[in-house]
C-alpha positions in Angstrom: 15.7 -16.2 -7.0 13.7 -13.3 -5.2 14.8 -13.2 -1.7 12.6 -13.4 1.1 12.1 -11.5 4.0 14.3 -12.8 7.3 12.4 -14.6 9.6 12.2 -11.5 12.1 11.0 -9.4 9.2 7.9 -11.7 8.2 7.7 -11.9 12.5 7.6 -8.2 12.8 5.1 -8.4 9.9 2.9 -10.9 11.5 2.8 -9.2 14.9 1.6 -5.9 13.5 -2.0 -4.9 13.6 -3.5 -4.8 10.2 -5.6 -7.4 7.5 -3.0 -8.4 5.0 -2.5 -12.5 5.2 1.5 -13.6 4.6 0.8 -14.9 1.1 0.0 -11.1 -0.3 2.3 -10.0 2.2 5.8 -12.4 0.7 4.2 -11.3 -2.8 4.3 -7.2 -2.2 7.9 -8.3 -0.8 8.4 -9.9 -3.9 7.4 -7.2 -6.2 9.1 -4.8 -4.0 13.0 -6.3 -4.0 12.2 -7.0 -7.9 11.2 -3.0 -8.3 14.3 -2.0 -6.2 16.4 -2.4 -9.1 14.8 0.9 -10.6 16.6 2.6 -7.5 13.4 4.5 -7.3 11.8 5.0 -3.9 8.5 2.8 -3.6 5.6 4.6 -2.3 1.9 3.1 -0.4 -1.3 4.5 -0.6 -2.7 3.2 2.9 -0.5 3.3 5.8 -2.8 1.9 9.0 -0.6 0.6 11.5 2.1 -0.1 9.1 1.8 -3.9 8.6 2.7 -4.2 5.2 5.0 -0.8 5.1 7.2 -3.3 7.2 7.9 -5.3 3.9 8.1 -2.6 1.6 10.7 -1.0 4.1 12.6 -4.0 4.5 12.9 -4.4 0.5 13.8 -0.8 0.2 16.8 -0.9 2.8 18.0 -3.9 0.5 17.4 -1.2 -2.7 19.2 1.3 -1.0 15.8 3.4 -1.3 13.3 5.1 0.4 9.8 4.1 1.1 6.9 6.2 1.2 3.1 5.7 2.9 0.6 7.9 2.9 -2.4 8.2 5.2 -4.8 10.8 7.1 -4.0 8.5 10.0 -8.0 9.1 10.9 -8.7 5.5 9.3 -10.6 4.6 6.2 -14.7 4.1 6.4 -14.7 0.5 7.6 -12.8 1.2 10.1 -14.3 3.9 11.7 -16.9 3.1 15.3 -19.4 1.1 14.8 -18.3 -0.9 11.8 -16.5 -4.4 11.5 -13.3 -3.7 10.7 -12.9 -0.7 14.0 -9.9 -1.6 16.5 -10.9 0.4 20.0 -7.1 0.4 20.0 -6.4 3.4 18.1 -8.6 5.6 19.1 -7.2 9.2 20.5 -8.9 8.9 23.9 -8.5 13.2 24.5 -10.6 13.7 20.7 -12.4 10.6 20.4 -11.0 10.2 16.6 -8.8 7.6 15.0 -5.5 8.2 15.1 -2.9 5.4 13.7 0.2 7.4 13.9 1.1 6.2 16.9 0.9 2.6 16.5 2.6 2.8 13.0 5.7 4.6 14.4 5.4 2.1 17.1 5.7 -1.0 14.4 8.3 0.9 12.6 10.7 1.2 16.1 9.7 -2.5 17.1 11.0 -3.7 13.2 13.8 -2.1 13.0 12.6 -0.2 9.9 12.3 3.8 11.0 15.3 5.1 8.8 13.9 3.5 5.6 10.4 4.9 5.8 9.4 8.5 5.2 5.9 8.9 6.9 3.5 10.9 4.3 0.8 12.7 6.7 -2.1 14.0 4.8 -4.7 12.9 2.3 -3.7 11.0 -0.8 -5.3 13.6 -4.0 -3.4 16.8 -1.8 -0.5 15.0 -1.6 -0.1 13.1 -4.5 -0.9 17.0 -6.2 2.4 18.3 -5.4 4.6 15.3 -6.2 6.4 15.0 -8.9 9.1 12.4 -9.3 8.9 9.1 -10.7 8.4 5.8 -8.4 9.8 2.4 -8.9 6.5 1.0 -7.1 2.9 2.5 -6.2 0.9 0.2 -3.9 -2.7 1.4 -3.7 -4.4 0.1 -0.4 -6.1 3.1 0.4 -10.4 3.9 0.8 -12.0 1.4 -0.6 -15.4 3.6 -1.8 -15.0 4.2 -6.0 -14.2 7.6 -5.4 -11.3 7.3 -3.0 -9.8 4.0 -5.2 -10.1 6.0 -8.2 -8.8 9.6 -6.7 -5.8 7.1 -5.3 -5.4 5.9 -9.0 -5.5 9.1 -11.0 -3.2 10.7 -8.2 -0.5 7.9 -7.8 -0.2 5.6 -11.4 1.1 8.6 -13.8 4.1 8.6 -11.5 4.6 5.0 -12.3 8.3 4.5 -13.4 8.3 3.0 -17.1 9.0 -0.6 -15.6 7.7 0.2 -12.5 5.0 -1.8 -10.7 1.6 -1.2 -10.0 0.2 -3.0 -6.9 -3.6 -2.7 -6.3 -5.1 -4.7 -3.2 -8.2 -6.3 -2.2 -9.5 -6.8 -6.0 -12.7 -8.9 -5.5 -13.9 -10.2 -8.7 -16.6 -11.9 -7.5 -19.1 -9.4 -6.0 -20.0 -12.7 -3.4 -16.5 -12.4 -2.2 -15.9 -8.7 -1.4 -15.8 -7.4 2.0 -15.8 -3.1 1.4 -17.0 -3.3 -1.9 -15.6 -3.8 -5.4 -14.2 -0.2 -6.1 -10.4 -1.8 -6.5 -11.4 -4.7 -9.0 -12.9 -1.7 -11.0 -9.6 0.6 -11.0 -7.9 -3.0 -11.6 -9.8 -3.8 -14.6 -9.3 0.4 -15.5 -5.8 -0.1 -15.1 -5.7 -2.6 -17.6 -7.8 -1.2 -20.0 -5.6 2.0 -20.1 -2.8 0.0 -22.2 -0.3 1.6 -19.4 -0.4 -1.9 -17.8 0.3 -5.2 -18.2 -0.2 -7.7 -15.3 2.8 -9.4 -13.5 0.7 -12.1 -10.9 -2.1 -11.9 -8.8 -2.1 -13.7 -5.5 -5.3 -13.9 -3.4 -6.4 -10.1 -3.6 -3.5 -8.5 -4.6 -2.6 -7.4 -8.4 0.3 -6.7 -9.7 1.2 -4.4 -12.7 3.8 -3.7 -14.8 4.3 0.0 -16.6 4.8 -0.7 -20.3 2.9 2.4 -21.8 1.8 6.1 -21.2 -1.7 5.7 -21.4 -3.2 6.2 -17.9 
């Protein structure tokens, strides 16, 4: 039986700013303490304010692993002034920009999480140009345009642990029920088309994918 996350965990989760409902969030858990037995580190594509990095942190201090998130920290295009999704909050009152780092190491302290967490600072293609080792779990939740879901893709799957698990969120199927726009259904549906993927569950918007092949 996949353990859950203690109740100050999923509290911790919960009280953190950010758009990902419990369901998704006890399923990326899920995947997360099922990838840990890789002993890989797990890595996101999206930090924000560090919602569900408090999940993938708590699996990976089970793991005995590390946990990576990247992010600009300047927020991703609906979030930005103006726009639905913008929180007043996180805006750098000195340069008038978005800046998230604050409130993510903030969530980090309040969990209990900061030593299980590496903090990835920069934009995903640069950085995910000079990794190089293998991950036990890639969870893309990055810009939502085609060409920042697909740059996440191309940048983040090869590195994909044979085993390892794919985890794509907010995949819309149904153009009626999308809220950015469908660019992860369509790295989804190319995930699965590659033959390097094989689907595990899917639970609201979020995918997940197993690693069975070489052919991203």
């Amino acid at each position: 039986m996949t353990a859950a996350p203690k109740p100050e965990i999923l509290a911790a989760f919960e009280a953190a700013k950010g758009f990902m409902p419990v369901d998704e969030g006890l399923a990326l858990h899920a995947a997360a303490v099922g990838a840990g037995r890789l002993g890989l580190p797990f890595l996101e594509v999206g930090t924000y304010c560090g919602r569900s990095a408090i999940l993938l942190a708590d699996a990976a201090r089970a793991a005995g692993v590390a946990a990576l998130t990247v992010d600009h920290h300047r927020g991703s295009e609906e979030q930005q002034p103006g726009w639905e999704y913008h929180d007043p909050e996180t805006v750098d009152p000195e340069i008038g920009l978005m800046d998230t780092l604050p409130t993510f190491r903030r969530t980090l302290h309040r969990a209990g999480l900061e030593d299980h967490v590496v903090a990835l600072v920069g934009r995903s293609p640069q950085i995910a140009k000079i990794w190089s080792s293998p991950l036990a779990l890639v969870f893309i939740d990055g810009g939502h345009t085609d060409e920042h879901a697909n740059a996440d893709y191309e940048g983040w799957a090869p590195h994909v642990a044979e085993n390892g698990l794919l985890l794509i969120h907010d995949v819309h199927p149904d153009p009626k029920d999308e809220f950015t726009g469908q660019a992860p259904y369509r790295v989804y549906l190319r995930a699965l088309a590659s033959g390097a993927f094989t689907e595990v569950s899917a639970t609201d918007t979020l995918r997940v994918l197993r690693r069975v092949g070489a052919g991203i």
